[in-house]
C-alpha positions in Angstrom: -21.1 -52.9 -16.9 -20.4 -51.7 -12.9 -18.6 -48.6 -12.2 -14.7 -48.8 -13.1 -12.8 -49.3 -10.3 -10.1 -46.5 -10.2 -7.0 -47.5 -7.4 -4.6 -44.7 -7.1 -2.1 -44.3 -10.0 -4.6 -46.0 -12.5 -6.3 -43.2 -15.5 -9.1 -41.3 -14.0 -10.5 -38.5 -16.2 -9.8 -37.3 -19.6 -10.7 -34.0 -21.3 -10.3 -32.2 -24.5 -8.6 -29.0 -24.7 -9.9 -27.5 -28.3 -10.1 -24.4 -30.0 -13.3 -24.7 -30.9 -15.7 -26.5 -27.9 -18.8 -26.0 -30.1 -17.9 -27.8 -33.0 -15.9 -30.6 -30.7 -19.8 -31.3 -28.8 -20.6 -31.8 -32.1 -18.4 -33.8 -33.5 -17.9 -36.3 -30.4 -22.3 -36.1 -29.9 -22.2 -37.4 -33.4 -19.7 -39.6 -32.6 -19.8 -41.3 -29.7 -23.7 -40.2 -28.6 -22.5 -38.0 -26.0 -24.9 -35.4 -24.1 -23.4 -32.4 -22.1 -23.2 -29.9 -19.3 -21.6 -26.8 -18.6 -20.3 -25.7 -15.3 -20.4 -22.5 -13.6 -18.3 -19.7 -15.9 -17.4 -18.1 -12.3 -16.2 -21.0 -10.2 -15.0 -23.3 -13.1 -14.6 -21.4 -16.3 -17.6 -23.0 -18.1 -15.9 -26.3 -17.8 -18.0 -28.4 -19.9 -19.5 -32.6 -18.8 -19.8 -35.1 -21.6 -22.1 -38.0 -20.8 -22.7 -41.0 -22.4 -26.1 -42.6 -21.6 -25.9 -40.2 -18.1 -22.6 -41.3 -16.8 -19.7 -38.7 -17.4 -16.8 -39.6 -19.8 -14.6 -36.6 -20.2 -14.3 -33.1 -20.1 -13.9 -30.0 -23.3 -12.4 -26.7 -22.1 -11.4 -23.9 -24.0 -8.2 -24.1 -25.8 -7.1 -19.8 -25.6 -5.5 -18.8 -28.8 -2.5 -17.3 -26.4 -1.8 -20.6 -25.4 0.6 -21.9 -27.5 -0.6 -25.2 -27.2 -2.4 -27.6 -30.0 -6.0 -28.9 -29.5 -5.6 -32.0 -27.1 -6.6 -34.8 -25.2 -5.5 -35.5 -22.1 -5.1 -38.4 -19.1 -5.2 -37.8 -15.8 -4.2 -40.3 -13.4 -5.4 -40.9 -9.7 -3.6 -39.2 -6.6 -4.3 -39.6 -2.9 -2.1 -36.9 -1.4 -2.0 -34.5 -4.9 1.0 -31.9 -3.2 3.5 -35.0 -2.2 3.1 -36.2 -5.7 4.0 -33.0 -7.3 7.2 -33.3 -4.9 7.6 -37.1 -6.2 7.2 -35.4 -9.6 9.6 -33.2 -9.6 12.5 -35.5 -7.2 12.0 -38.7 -10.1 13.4 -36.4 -13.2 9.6 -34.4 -14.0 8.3 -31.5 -13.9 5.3 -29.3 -12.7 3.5 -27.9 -15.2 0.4 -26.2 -13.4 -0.7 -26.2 -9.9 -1.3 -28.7 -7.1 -4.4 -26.5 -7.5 -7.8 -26.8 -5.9 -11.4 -26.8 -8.0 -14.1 -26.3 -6.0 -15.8 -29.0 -4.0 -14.5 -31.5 -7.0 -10.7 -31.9 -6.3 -7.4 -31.3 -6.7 -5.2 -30.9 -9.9 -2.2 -30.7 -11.5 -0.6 -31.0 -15.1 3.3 -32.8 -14.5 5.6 -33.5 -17.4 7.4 -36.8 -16.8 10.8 -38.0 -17.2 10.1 -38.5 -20.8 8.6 -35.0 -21.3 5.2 -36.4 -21.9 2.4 -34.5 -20.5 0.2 -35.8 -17.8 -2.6 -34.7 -15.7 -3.3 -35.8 -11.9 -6.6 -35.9 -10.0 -7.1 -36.0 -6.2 -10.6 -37.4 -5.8 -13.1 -34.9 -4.1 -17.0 -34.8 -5.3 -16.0 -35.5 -9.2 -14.3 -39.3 -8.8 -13.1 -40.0 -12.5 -15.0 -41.1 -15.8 -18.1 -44.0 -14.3 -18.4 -45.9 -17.3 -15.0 -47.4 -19.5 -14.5 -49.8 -22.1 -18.4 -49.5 -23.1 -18.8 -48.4 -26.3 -18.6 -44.5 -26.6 -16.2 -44.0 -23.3 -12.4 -44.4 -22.9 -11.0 -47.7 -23.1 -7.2 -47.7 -22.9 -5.0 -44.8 -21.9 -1.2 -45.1 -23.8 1.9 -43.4 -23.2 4.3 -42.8 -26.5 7.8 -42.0 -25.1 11.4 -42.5 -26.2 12.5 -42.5 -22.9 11.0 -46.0 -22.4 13.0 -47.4 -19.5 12.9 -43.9 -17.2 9.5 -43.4 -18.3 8.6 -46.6 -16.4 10.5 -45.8 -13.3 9.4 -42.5 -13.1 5.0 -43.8 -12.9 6.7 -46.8 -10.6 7.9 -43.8 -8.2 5.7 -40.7 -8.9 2.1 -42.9 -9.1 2.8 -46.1 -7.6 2.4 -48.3 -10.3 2.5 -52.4 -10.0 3.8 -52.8 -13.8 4.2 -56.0 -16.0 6.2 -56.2 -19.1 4.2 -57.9 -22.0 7.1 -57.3 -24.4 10.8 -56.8 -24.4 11.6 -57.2 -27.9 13.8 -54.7 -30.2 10.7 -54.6 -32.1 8.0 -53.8 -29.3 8.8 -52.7 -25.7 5.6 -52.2 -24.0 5.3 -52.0 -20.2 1.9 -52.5 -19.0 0.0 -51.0 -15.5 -1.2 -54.0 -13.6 -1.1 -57.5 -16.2 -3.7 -59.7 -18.5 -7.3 -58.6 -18.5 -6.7 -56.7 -15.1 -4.5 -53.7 -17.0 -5.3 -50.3 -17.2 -2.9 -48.4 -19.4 0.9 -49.1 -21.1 4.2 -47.6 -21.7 5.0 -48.0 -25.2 8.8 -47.3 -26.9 8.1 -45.2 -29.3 12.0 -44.1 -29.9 11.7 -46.3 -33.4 8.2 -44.6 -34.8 7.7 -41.3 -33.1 7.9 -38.5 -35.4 10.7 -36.3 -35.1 9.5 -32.6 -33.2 6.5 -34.8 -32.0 7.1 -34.9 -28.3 6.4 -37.9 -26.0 2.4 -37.9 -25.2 -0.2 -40.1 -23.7 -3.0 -41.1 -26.3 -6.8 -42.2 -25.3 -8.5 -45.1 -27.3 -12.4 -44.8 -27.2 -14.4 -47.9 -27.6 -16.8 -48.5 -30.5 -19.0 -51.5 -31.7 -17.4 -50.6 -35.4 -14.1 -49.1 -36.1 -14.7 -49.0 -39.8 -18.0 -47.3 -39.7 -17.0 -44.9 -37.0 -14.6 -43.6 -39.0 -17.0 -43.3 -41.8 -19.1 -40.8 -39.8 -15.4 -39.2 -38.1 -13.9 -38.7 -41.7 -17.9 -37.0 -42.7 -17.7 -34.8 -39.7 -14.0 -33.6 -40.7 -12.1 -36.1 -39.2 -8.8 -36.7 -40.1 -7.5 -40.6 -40.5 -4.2 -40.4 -39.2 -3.7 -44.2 -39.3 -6.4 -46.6 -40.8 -8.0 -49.4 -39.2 -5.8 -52.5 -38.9 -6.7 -55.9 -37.0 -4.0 -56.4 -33.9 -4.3 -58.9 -31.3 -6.4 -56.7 -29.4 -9.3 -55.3 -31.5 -9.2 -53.3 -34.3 -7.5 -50.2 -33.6 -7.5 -46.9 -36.0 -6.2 -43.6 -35.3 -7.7 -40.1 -36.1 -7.4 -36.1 -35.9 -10.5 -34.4 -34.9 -12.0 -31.6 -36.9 -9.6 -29.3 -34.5 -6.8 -31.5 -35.3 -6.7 -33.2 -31.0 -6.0 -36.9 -32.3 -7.7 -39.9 -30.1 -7.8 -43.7 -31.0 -10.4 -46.2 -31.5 -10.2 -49.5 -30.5 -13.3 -52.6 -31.4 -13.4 -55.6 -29.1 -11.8 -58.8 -30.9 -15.7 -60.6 -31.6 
């Protein structure tokens, strides 16, 4: 397949943040058939590159004990002026969380809660331009926000990122917001006020694609995977969630055949 084609405001980049980086490159290797790099320990903190057939996919940093934080996955969305976002951010009901800060000779970032509380990353393109392969088996596939702030959770990626949205349901049932429409979409705002567990804060999730949800999760669940919901059919593949052996949960989604 080409090389996604990532406009401002659209996912970018995902990485892991895991207490244990070791056992996640072995788990997601296993997984997904990734192959890795580690970066400089100086100018990027050993920052390590998973690849999948010699594209990179996502990143795995350390998650410090002192952090308070679980073991996570998270989206990054691209930015074009990374220091008047983080002013949009914060004017549209968000917050910063870290930074505008520069990594060398790759970018800019920044971590931003949004109106809903959810956690999101941002990326201002520099040598590193995003994940080159999506929605190939093994790489990320759809990027979802959970929030039970549904409507201001909309506004505030129309205002902050610039997003073009379409609604593709307005039902009591299912309120789901989408970025661009039809095949062309890249990610979606889901109401979760109805399912979200209570003390479980607002939080994007990544779906990875695979050729077989049911037999992924065989080899997840063998590596000490957690199924956190079990593979159902939907309208738009088969979908199944899981908890890595760290606990970071991710989605997999199977093309409709």
């Amino acid at each position: 397949m080409p090389k996604p084609d990532i406009t401002p405001g659209a996912p970018c980049w995902i990485d892991l943040m895991t207490a244990d980086p070791d056992r996640a490159k072995e788990f997601y290797a296993s997984l997904f058939g990734w192959t890795y790099e580690t970066g400089d320990e100086e100018k990027y903190g050993g920052y390590i590159m998973a690849f999948k057939n010699g594209a990179p996919v996502a990143g795995i940093m350390k998650n410090e004990p002192q952090s308070g934080y679980p073991d996570v996955w998270t989206t990054y969305l691209r930015v074009e002026d990374i220091a008047s976002t983080a002013n949009a951010a914060v004017t549209h009901g968000g917050q910063v969380f870290m930074g505008p800060l520069e990594v060398p000779e790759q970018g800019h970032m920044a971590m931003f809660g949004d109106a809903g509380g959810a956690a999101v990353g941002a990326w201002q393109f520099g040598a590193h331009t995003g994940f080159q392969i999506a929605a190939e088996p093994g790489s990320p596939a759809w990027f979802e926000l959970l929030t039970r702030d549904y409507e201001p959770s909309v506004r505030f990626y129309q205002d902050v990122f610039g997003w073009q949205t379409s609604v593709m349901s307005d039902t009591p049932e299912f309120r789901y917001t989408t970025l661009g429409s039809g095949e062309a979409a890249t990610a979606g705002i889901m109401d979760a006020s109805g399912f979200l567990p209570e003390g479980v804060p607002a939080n994007w999730q990544v779906y990875f694609a695979v050729e077989n949800a049911d037999a992924t999760i065989g080899t997840a669940t063998s590596l000490g995977a957690r199924v956190l919901q079990a593979a159902e059919d939907t309208p738009f593949g088969r979908m199944a969630t899981l908890a890595d052996p760290t606990g970071a949960v991710f989605k997999l989604t199977q093309s409709r055949q």
